[in-house]
N, C-alpha and C positions, 0 to 999 in steps of 0.2 A: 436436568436441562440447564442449560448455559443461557445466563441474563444477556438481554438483548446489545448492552452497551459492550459484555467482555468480548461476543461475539463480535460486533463491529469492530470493535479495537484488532481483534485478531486476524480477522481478515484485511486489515490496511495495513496491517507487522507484514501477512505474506503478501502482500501487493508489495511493499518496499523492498520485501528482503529479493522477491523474485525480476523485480522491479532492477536493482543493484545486482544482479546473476546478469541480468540482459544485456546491462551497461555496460560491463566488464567484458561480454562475447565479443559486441559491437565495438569496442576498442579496439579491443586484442584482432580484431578481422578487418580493421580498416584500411588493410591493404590486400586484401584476399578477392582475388577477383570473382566475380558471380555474390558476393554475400550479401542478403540480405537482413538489413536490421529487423532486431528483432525489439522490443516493446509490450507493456504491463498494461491493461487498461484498467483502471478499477472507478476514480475519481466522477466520471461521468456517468460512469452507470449508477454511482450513489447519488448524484445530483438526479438524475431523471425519476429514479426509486422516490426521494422525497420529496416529489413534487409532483405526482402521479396522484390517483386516489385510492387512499390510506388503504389497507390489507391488501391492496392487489399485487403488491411485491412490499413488502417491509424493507429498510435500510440495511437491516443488518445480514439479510439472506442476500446480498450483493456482494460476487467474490471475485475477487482478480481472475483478471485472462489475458494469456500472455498469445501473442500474435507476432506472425513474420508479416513486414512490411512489403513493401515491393522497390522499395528504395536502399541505396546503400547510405552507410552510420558516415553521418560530419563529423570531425573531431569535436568543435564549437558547440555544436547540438548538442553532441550525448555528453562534454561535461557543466553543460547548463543544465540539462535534464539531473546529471549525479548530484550537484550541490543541491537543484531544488531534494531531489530525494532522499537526499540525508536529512534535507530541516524537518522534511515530514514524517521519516524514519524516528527522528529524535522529540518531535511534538506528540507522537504514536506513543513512544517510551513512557516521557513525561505522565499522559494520561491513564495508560496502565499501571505507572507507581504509585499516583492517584488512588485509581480502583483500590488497587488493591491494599495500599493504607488505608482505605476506609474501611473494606473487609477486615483486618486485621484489630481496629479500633472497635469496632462493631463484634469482633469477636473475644477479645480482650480485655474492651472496657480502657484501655489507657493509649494514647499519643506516641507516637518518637517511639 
């Protein structure tokens, strides 16, 4: 069974990565006519999860869903959305090498 945190962590890796797939469509089609953008939700469903009461959804059983909007992609829009999604892609990172230096300290007994 997968600890509740690595879980979290993983499912906000594929919100980013899937998250960074959709940015990339909506770019590349921002002159296609008929296209609609397309977008990652994950953020919001964590926030209502952890603020709901406790067992009735836990945080970490909350996983990205990617959706077609009904709008076509800004240019502005989708690379304000990319930057934020890289800080969060790379705060995602940061806390997984965390984790898992601690497993490793914890398995090992030594640091570095």
């Amino acid at each position: 069974m997968e600890p509740a945190k690595l879980q979290l962590l993983r499912h906000a890796m594929q919100a980013y990565t899937w998250r960074l797939k959709a940015l990339a469509a909506n770019i590349a089609n921002l002159d296609t006519p008929g296209y609609r953008r397309l977008s990652v939700s994950f953020e919001d469903a964590l926030r209502e999860a952890r603020h709901r009461i406790p067992g009735l959804r836990d945080p970490e059983e909350v996983e990205p869903r990617m959706q077609m909007e009904n709008t076509p992609p800004v240019l502005e829009d989708e690379l304000m959305e990319l930057a934020d999604t890289q800080m969060r892609a790379q705060l995602t990172t940061r806390a997984l090498r965390g984790y898992f230096d601690l497993m490793r300290t914890a398995i090992t007994g030594r640091t570095g």
